[in-house]
C-alpha positions in Angstrom: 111.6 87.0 121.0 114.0 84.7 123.2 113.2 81.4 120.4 115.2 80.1 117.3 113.6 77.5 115.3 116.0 75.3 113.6 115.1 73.0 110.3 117.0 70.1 108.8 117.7 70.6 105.2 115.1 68.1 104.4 112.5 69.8 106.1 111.8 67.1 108.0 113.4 67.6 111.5 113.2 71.1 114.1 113.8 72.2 117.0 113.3 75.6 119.2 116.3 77.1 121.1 115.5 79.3 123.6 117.4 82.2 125.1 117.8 84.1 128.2 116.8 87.0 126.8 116.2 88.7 123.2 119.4 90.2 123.1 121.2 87.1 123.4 118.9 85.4 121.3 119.7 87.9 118.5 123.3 87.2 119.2 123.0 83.3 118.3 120.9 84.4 115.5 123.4 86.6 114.0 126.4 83.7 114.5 123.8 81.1 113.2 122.8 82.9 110.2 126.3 83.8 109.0 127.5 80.6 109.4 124.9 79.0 107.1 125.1 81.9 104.9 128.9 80.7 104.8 128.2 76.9 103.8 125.8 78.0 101.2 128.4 79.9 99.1 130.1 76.3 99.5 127.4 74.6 98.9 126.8 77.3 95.7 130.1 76.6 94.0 129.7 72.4 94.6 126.4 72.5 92.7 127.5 74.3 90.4 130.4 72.1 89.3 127.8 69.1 89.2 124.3 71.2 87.3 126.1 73.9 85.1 125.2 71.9 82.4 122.5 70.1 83.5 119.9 73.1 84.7 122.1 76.3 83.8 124.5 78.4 86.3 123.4 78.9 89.6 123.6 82.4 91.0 122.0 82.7 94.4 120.6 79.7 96.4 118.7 79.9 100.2 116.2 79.2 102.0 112.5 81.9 102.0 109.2 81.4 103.4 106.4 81.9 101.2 103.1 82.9 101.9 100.2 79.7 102.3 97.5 80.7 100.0 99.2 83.7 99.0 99.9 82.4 94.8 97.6 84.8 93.0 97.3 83.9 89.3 95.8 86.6 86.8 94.3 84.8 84.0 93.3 87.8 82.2 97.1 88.4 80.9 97.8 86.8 76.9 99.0 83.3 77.9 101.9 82.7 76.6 122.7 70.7 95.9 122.6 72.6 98.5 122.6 70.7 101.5 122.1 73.9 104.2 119.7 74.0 107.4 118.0 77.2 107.7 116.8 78.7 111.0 114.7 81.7 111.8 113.4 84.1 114.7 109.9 83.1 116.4 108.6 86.6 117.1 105.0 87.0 118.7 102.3 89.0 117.3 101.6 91.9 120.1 97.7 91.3 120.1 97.5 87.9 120.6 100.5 86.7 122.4 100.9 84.0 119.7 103.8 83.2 117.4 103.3 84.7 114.4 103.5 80.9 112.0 100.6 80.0 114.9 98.5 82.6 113.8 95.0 81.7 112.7 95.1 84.4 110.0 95.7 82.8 106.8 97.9 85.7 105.6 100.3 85.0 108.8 100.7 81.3 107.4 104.2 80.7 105.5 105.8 77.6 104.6 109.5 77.4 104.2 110.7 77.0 100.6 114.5 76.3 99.0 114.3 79.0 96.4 117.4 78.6 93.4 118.3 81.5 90.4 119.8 80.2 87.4 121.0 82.6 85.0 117.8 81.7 83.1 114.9 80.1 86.0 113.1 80.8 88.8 113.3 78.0 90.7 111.0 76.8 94.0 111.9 73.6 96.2 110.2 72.5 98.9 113.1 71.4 100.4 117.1 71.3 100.0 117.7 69.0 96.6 120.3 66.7 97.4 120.8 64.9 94.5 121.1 65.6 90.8 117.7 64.6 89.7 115.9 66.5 93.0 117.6 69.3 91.4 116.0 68.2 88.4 112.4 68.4 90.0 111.3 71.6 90.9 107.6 72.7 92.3 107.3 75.4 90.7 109.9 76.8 87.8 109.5 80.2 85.7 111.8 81.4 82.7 113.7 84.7 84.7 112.5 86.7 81.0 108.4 86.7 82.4 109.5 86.7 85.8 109.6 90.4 87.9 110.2 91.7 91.1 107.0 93.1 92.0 107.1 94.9 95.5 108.9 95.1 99.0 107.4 95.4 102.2 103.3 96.2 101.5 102.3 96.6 105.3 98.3 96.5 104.0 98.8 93.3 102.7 101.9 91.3 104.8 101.1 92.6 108.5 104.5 93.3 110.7 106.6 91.1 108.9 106.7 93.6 106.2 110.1 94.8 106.4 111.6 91.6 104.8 108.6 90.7 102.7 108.5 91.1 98.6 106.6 89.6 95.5 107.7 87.6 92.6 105.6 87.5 89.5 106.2 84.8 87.2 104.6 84.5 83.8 103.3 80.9 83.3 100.4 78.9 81.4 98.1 79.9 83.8 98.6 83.2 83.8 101.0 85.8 85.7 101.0 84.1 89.4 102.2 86.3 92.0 104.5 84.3 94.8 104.9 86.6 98.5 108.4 85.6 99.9 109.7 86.1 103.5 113.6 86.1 104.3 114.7 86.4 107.6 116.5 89.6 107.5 116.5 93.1 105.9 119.9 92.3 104.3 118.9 88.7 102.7 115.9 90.5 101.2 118.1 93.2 99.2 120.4 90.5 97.9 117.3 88.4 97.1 115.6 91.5 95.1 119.4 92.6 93.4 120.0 89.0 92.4 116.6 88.3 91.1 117.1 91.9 89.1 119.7 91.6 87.4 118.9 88.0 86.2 115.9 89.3 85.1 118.0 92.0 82.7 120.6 89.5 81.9 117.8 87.1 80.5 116.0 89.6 78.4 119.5 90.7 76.8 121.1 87.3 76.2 117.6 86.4 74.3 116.5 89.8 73.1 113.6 88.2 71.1 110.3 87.1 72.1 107.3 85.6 70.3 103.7 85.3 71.3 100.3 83.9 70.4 97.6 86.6 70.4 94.4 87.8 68.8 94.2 91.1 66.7 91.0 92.2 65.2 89.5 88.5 65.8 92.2 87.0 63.7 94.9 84.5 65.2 98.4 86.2 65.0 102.2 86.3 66.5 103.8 89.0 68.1 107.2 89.5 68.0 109.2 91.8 70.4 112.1 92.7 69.7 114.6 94.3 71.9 116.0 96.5 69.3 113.7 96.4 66.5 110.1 96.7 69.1 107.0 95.2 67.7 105.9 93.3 64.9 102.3 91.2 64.0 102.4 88.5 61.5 99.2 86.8 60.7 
């Protein structure tokens, strides 16, 4: 625990920092991390004055890792700028001696992401958008309304990384696909799950309705939900 990887925004460029010792490799951690976490409320309220109205308010930006292999999609559900490094601790796995992203497990495999919440997406990078129409490009993008915070820290399924570990589920076309994301600290992960909370609330109030597409008694219908009013089926 004496390394700290650093990444480019673009994902492109790293390097490893080592320390003396792990305490005062936790102490540059600690400097580094606060200082990006710094920038990125800049780089929060630049973006903002250039996508409000382009992609919607931004209201929490950073980098996660997500899990390789780890988007799990249920199909048996009705279908219905910122220019910041990020850096992060290289701890070893006690049986094996090996850094935990070298790990031949597939579940100890993650892939560093630039995750964005609007005050009505989900939004997955894979890498710092540093332009108007990159912004415009997500990988992956869920409405905030089907999307859920699902779990925190599952040791049976995450390993020793599971203190900072949760899921996302986002409803999509393909189903409800469940994304495991990694943040580098205890307290990135409770902003992470507030922020992704509350957006979730705020979505559901602002639009309060919600039709779907289903199947009753073999007969195509629509669902409506209503916040308010509950359930109605038109044929």
């Amino acid at each position: 625990n004496r390394c700290i990887e650093l990444h480019s925004p673009d994902g492109i460029h790293s390097c490893i920092l080592r320390a003396v010792d792990p305490q005062e490799a936790t102490t540059w951690f600690n400097a580094l991390h606060s200082a990006i976490g710094k920038s990125t409320q800049k780089a929060l309220l630049d973006a903002n004055r250039a996508l409000a109205s382009i992609i919607g308010e931004l209201k929490f930006i950073g980098w996660l890792s997500r899990r390789c292999g780890g988007e799990q999609v249920c199909t048996d559900i009705v279908r219905n700028g910122g220019g910041e490094g990020y850096l992060k601790m290289i701890g070893h796995n006690q049986s094996n001696g090996r850094s935990s992203s070298e790990s031949s497990d597939e579940l100890d495999k993650w892939q560093s992401i630039f995750v964005a919440v609007t005050d009505r997406e989900f939004r997955l990078y894979e890498s710092a958008p540093w332009s108007v129409e990159a912004w415009s490009r997500p990988f992956e993008c869920s409405p905030l309304v089907t999307t859920r915070l699902a779990g925190a820290g599952n040791t049976s399924t995450v390993g020793s990384n599971s203190s900072s570990v949760f899921c996302v589920r986002c409803g999509t076309t393909r189903g409800v696909v469940s994304h495991w994301l990694r943040s580098e600290t205890n307290r990135d992960m409770a902003a992470w799950a507030r922020v992704l909370v509350q957006g979730c609330h705020n979505a559901i109030i602002c639009q309060r309705e919600f039709s779907f597409r289903c199947l009753y008694q073999g007969r195509p219908c629509q669902l409506i939900v209503h916040l308010d009013r509950g359930f109605t089926l038109l044929d």
